[in-house]
N, CA, C and O atoms as a printed pandas DataFrame, in Angstrom:
     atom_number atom_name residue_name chain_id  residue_number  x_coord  y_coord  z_coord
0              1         N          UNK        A               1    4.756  -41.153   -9.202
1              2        CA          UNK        A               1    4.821  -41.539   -7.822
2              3         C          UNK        A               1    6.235  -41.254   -7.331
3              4         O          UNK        A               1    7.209  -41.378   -8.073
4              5         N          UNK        A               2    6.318  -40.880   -6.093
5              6        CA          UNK        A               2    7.707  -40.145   -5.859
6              7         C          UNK        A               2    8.001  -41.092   -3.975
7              8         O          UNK        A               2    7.446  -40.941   -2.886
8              9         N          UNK        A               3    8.762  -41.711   -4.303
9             10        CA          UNK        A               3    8.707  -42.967   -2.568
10            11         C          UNK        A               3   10.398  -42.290   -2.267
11            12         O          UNK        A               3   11.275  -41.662   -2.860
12            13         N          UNK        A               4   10.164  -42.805   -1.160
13            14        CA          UNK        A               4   11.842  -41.641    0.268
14            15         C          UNK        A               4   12.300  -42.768    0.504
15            16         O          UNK        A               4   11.506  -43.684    0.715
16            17         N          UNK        A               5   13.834  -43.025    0.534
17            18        CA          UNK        A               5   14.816  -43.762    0.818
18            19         C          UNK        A               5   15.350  -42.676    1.944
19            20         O          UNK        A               5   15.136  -41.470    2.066
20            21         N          UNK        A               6   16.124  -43.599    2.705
21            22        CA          UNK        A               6   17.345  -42.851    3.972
22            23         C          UNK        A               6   18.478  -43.051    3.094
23            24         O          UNK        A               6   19.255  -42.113    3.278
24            25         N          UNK        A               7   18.988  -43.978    2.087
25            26        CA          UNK        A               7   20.493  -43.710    1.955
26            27         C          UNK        A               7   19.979  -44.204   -0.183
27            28         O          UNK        A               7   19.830  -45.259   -0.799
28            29         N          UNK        A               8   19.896  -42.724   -0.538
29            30        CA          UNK        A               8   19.773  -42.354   -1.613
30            31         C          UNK        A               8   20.866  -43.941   -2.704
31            32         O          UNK        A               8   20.748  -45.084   -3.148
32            33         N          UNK        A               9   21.523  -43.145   -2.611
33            34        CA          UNK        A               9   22.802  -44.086   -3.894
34            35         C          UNK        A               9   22.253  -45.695   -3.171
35            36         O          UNK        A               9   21.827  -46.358   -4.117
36            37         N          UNK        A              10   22.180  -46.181   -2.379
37            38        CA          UNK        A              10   22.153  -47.420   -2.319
38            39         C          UNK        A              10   20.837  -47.553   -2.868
39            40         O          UNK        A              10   20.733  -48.751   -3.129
40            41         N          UNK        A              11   19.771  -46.966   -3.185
41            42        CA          UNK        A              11   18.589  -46.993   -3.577
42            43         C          UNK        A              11   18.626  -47.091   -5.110
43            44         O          UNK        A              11   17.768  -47.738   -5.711
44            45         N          UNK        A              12   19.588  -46.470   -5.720
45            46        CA          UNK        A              12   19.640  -45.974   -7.053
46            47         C          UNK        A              12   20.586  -47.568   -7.369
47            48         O          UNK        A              12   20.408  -48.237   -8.387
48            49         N          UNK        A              13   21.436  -47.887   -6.418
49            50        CA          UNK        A              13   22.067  -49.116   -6.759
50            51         C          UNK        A              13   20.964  -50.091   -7.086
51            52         O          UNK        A              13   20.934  -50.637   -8.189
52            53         N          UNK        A              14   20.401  -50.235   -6.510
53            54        CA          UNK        A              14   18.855  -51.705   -6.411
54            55         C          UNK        A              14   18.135  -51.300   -7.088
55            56         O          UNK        A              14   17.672  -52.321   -7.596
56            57         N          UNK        A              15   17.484  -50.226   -7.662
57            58        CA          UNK        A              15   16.852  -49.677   -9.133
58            59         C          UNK        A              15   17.324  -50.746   -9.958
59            60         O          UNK        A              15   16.782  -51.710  -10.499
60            61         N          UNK        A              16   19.011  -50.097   -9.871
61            62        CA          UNK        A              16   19.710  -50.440  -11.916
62            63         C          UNK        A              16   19.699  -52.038  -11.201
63            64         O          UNK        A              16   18.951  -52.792  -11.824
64            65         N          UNK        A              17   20.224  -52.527  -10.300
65            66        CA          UNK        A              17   20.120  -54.336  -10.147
66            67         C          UNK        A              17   18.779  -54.733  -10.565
67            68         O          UNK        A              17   18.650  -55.793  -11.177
68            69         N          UNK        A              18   17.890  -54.093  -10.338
69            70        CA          UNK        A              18   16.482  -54.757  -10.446
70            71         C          UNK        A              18   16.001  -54.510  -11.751
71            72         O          UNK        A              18   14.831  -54.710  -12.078
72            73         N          UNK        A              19   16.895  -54.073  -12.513
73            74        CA          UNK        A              19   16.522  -53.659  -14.327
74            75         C          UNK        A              19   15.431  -52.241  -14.214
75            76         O          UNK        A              19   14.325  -52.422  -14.724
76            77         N          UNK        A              20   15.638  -51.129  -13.701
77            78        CA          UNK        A              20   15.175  -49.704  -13.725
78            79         C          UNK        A              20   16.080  -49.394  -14.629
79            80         O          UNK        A              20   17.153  -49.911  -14.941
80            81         N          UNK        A              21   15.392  -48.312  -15.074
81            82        CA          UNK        A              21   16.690  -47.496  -16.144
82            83         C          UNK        A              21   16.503  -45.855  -15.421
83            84         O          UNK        A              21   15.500  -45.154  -15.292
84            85         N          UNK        A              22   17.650  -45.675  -15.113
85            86        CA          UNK        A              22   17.409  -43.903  -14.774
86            87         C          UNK        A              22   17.765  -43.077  -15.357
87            88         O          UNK        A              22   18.848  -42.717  -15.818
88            89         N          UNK        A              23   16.126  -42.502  -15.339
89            90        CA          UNK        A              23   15.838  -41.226  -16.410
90            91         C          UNK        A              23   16.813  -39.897  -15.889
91            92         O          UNK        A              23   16.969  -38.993  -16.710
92            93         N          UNK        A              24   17.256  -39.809  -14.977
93            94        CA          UNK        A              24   17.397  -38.479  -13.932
94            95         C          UNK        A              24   18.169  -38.969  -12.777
95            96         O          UNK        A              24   17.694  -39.363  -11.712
96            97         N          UNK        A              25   19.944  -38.871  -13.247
97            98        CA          UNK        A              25   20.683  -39.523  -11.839
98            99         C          UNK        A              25   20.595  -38.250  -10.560
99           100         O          UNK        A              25   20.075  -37.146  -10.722
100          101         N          UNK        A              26   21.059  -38.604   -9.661
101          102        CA          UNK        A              26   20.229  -37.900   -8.272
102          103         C          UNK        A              26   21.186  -36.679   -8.760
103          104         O          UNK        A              26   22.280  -36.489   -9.292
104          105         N          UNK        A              27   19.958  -35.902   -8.186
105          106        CA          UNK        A              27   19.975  -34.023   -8.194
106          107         C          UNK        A              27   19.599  -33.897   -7.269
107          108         O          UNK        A              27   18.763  -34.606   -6.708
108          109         N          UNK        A              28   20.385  -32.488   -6.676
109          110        CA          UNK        A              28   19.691  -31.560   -5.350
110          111         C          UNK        A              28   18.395  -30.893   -5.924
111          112         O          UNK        A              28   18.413  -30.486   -7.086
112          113         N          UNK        A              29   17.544  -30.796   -5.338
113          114        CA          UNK        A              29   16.092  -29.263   -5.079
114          115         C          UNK        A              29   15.846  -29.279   -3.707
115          116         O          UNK        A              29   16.032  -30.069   -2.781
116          117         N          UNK        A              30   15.312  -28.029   -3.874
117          118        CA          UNK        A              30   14.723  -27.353   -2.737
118          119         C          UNK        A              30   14.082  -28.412   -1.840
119          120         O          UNK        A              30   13.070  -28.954   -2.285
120          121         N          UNK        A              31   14.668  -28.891   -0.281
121          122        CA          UNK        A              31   14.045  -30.083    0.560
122          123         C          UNK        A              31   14.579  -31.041    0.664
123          124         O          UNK        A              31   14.377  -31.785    1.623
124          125         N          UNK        A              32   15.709  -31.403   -0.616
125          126        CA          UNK        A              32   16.470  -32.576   -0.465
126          127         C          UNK        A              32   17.523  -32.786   -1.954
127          128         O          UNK        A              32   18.056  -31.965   -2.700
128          129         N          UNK        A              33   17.496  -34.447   -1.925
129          130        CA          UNK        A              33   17.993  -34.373   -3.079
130          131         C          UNK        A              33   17.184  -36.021   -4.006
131          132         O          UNK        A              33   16.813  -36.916   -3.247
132          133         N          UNK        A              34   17.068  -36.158   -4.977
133          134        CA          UNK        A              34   16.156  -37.116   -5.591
134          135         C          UNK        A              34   16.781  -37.228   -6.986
135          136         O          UNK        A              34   17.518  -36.474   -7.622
136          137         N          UNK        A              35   16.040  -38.850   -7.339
137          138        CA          UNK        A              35   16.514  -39.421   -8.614
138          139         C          UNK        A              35   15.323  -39.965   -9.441
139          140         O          UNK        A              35   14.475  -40.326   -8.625
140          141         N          UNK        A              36   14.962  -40.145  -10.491
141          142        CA          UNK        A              36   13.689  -40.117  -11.440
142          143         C          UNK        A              36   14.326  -42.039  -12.723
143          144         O          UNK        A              36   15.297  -42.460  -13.352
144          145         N          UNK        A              37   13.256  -42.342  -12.437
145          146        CA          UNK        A              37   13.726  -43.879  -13.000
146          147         C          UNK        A              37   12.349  -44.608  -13.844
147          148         O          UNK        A              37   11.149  -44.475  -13.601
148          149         N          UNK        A              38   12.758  -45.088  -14.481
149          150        CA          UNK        A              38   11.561  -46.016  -15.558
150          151         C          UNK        A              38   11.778  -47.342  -14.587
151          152         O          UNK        A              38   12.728  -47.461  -13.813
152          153         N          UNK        A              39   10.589  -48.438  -14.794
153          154        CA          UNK        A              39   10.629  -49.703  -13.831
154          155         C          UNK        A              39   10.691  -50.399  -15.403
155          156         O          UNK        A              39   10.538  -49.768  -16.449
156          157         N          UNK        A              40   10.893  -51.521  -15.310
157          158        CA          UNK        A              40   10.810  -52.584  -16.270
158          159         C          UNK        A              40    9.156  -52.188  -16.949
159          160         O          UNK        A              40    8.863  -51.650  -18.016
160          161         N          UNK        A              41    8.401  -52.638  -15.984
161          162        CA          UNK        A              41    6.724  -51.810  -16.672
162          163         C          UNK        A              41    6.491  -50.591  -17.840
163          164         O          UNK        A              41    5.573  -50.463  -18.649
164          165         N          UNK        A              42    7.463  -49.909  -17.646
165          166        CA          UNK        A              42    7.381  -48.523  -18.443
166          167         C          UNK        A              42    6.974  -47.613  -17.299
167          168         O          UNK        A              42    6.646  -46.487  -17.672
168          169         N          UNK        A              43    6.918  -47.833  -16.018
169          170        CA          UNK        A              43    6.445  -46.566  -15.287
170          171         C          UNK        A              43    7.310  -45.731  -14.826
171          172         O          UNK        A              43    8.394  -46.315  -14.801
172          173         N          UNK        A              44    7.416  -44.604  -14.423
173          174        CA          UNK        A              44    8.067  -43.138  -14.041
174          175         C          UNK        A              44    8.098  -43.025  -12.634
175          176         O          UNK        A              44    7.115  -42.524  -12.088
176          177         N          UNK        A              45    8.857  -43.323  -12.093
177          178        CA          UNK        A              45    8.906  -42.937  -10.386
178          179         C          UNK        A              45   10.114  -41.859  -10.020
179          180         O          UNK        A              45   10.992  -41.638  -10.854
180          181         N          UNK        A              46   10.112  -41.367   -9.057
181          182        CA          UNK        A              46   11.051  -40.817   -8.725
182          183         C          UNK        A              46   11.431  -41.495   -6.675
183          184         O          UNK        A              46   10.441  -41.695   -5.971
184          185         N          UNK        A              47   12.540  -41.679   -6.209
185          186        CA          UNK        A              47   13.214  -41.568   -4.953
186          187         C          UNK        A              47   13.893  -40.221   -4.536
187          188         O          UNK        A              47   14.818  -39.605   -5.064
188          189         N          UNK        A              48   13.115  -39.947   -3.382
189          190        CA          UNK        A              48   14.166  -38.937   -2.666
190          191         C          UNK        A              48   14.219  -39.318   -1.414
191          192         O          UNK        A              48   13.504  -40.158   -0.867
192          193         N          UNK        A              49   15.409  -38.448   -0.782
193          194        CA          UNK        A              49   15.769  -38.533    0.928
194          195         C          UNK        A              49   15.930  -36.799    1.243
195          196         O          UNK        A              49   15.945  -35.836    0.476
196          197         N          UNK        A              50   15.983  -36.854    1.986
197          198        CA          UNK        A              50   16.448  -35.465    2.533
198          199         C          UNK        A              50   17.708  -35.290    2.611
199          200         O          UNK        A              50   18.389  -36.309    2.730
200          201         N          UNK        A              51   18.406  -33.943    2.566
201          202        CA          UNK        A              51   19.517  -33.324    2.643
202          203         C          UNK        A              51   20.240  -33.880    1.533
203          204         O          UNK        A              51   21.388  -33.505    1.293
């Protein structure tokens, strides 16, 4: 599952507060730029924003 933040790093901040572990600190691709994280659950998400 892949969910859009407007202000990336503050997103990635409240991940690691909320006990996420990130698999994938934010990278540019093609459309934007995005970060890939485990939840406490064991699940795989990713956040992106544009530019």
């Amino acid at each position: 599952m892949v969910l859009y933040a407007h202000d990336l790093e503050a997103m990635e901040a409240r991940v690691k507060a909320a006990g996420g572990v990130i698999t994938a600190p934010i990278f540019s691709f093609p459309g934007g730029r995005r970060f890939h994280f485990q939840d406490p659950g064991g699940n795989e998400l990713a956040v992106w924003s544009e530019g």
